[in-house]
C-alpha positions as CSV (number, residue, x, y, z in Angstrom):
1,X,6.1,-10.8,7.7
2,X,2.5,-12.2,8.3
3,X,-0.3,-12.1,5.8
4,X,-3.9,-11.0,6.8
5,X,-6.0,-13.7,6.2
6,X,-10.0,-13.9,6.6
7,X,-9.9,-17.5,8.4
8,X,-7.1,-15.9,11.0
9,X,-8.1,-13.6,13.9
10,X,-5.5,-11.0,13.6
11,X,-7.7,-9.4,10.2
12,X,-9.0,-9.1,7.0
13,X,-7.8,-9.9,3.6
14,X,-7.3,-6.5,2.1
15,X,-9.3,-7.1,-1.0
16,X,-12.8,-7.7,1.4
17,X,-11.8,-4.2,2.2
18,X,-13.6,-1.5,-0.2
19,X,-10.4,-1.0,-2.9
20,X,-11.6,0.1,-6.3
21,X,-12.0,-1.8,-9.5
22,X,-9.1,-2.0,-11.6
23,X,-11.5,-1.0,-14.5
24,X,-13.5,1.6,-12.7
25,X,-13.4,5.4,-13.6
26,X,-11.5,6.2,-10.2
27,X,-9.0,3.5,-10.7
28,X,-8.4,5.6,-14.1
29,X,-8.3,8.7,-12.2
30,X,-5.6,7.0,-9.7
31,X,-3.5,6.2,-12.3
32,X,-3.8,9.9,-13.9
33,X,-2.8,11.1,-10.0
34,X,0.0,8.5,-10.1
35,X,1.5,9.9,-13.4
36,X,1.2,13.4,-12.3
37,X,2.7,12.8,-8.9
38,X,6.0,11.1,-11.5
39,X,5.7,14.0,-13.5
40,X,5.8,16.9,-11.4
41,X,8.2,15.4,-8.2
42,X,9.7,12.2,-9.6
43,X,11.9,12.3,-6.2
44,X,8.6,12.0,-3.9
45,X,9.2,8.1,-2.5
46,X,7.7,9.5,0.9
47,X,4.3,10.6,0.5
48,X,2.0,11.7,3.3
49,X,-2.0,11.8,2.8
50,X,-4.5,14.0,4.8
51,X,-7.2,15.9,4.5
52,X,-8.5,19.1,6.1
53,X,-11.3,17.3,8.1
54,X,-12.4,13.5,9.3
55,X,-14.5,11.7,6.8
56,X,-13.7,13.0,3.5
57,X,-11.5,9.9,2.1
58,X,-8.3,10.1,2.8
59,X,-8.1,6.5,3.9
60,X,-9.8,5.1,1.0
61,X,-7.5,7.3,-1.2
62,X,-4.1,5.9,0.1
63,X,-5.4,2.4,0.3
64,X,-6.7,2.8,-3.8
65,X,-3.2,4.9,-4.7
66,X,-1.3,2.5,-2.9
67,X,-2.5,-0.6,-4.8
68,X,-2.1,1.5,-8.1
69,X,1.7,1.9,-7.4
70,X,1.8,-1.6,-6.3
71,X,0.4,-3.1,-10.0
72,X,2.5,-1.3,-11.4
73,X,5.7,-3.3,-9.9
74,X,6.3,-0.8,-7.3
75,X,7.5,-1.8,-3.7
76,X,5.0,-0.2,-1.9
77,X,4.2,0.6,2.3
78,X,1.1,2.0,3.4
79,X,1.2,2.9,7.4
80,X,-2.0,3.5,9.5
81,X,-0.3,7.1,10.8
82,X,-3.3,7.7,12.7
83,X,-3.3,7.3,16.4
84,X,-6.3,9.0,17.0
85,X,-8.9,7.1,14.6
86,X,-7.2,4.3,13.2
87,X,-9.6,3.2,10.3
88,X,-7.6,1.4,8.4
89,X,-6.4,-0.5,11.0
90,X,-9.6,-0.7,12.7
91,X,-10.8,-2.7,9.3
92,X,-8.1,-5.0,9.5
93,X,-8.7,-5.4,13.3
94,X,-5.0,-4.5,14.2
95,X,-5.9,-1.4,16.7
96,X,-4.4,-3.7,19.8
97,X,-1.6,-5.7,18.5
98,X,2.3,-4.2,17.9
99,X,2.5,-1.9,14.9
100,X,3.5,1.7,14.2
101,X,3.2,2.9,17.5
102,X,5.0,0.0,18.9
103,X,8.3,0.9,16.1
104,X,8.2,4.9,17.6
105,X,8.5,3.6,20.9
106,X,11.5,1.6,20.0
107,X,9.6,-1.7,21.3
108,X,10.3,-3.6,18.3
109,X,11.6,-3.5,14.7
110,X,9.2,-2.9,11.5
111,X,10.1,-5.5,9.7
112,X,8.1,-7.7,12.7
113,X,4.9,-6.1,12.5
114,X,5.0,-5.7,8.9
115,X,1.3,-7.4,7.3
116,X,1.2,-8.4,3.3
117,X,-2.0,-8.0,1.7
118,X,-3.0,-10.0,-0.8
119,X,-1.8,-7.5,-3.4
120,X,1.7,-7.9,-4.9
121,X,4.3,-5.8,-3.8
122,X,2.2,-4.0,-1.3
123,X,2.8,-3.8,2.4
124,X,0.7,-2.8,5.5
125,X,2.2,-1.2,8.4
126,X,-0.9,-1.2,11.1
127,X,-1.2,1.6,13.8
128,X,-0.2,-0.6,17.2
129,X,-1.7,0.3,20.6
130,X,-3.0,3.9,20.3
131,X,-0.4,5.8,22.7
132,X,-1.6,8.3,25.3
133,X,1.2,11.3,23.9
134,X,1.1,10.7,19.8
135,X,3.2,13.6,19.3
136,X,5.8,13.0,21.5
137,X,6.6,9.6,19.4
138,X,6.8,11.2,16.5
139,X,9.2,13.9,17.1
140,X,11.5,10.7,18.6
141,X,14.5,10.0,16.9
142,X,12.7,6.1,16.7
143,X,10.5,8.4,13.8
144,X,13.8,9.7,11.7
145,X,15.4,6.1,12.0
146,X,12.2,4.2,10.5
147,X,11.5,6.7,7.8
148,X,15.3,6.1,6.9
149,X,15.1,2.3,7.1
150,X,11.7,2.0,4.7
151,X,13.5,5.0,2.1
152,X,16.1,2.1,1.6
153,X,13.5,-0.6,1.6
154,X,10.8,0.6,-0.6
155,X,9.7,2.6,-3.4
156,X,7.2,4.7,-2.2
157,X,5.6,5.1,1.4
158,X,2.1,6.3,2.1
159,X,1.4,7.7,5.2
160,X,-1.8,7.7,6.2
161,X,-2.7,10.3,8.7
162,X,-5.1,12.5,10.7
163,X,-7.2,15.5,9.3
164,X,-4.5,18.2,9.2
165,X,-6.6,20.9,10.8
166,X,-7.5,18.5,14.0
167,X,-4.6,17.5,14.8
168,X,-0.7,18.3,14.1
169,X,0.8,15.1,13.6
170,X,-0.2,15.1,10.2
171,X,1.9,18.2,9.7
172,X,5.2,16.3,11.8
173,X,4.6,13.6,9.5
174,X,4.4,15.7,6.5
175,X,7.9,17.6,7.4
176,X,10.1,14.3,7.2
177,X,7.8,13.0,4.0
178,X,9.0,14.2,0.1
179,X,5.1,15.8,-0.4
180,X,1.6,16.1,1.2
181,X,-1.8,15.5,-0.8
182,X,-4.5,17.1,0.4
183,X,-8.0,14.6,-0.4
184,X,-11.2,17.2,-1.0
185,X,-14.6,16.0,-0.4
186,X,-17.0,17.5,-2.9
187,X,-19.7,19.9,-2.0
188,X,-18.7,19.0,1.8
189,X,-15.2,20.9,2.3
190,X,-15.0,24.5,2.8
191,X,-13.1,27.1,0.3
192,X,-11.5,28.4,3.5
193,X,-11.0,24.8,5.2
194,X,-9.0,24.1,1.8
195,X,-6.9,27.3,1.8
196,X,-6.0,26.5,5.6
197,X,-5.0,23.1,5.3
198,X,-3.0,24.2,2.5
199,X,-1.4,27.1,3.9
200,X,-0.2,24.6,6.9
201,X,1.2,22.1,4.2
202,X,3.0,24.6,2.6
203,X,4.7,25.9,5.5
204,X,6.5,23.1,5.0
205,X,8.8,23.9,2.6
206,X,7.0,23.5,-0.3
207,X,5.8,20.4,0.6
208,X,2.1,20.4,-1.1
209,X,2.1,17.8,-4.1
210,X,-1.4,18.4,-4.8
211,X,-5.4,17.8,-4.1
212,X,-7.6,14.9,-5.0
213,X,-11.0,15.8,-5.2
214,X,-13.0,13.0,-3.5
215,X,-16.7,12.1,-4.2
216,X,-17.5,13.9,-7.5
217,X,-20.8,13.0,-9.0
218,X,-20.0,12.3,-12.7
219,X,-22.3,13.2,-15.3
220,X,-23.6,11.0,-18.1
221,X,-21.0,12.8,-20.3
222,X,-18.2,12.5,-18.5
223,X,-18.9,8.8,-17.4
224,X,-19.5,8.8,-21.4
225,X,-15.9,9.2,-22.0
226,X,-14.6,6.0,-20.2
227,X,-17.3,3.8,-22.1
228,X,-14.3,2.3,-24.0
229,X,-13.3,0.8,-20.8
């Protein structure tokens, strides 16, 4: 397993990346999600993250919820999922060396592509080469066989993946994963975009863990309430 490292060309250290404060009011909010995710599915080690369209956080959110799990003494793996708009592993400059991708093709094993951090207990699975046929990879029996392999390794996998109403990985992805959480942009995602993305989640099997609602401007009240922090 290699470490990303700022002084090495294959990336970034994660922290230069923007992962929230561990005293900031979303961190807070993270660790209420984390509890609520124990609380109502305590079997969900295989998580996959999406949202209904591009832009509205759902990288940022697995990066942050990943790093909770991870201070908390959880073996964690986060995979860039998407290999259509990598931006994850565009930030770590990973988009054109072995990786996800690579693993589906049956080119080489995860454990050789696997990246460390900087945080404890967290791993980084990047994309790989973007393939011309994404789908086809994932509906490989390479696909079954890694999610296997990183259930016995690890306590809880974040995939990262593409807006669910754009593109159907997300929802390929979702069927072999424990739950989906849908991330919400405030004031910027439709009612019906929401009911959609939710309706294709659920079609699932009941797969739908829940929404984060991204990007909420917080009142003097509320931000009132965490002055203690």
């Amino acid at each position: 397993m290699r470490r990303l490292k700022s002084n090495e060309q294959n990336g970034l250290e994660w922290d230069k990346l923007p992962v929230t404060e561990v005293r900031s009011v979303f961190f807070e909010k993270l660790n209420s999600i984390q509890s609520s995710i124990q609380f109502s599915n305590n079997k969900a080690q295989v998580i996959t993250v999406t949202s209904a369209h591009k832009g509205e956080g759902k990288t940022f959110t697995s990066m942050n919820l990943a790093a909770v799990y991870a201070m908390q003494g959880k073996r964690v793996l986060i995979i860039d999922a998407d290999m259509h708009n990598p931006r994850l592993s565009k930030s770590f400059q990973q988009t054109n060396k072995q990786g996800f991708s690579s693993v589906l093709a049956g080119a080489v094993p995860y454990q050789e592509v696997l990246q460390t951090t900087g945080i404890e207990n967290l791993s980084f699975l990047p994309v790989g080469p973007l393939p011309p046929a994404p789908t086809k990879l994932l509906n490989s029996v390479h696909f079954q066989t890694f999610v296997e392999d990183v259930r016995a390794e690890y306590d809880l996998i974040l995939f990262d993946t593409p807006p669910i109403l754009l593109i159907s990985d997300s929802r390929t992805i979702g069927a072999a994963s424990d739950g989906v959480i849908l991330v919400i942009k405030a004031a910027n995602t439709k009612k019906a975009d929401i009911m959609r993305a939710i309706q294709l989640i659920e079609a699932r099997h009941e797969k739908f863990l829940g929404a984060i609602y991204n990007d909420k401007k917080l009142s003097k009240r509320e931000m009132s309430t965490y002055s203690y922090y």
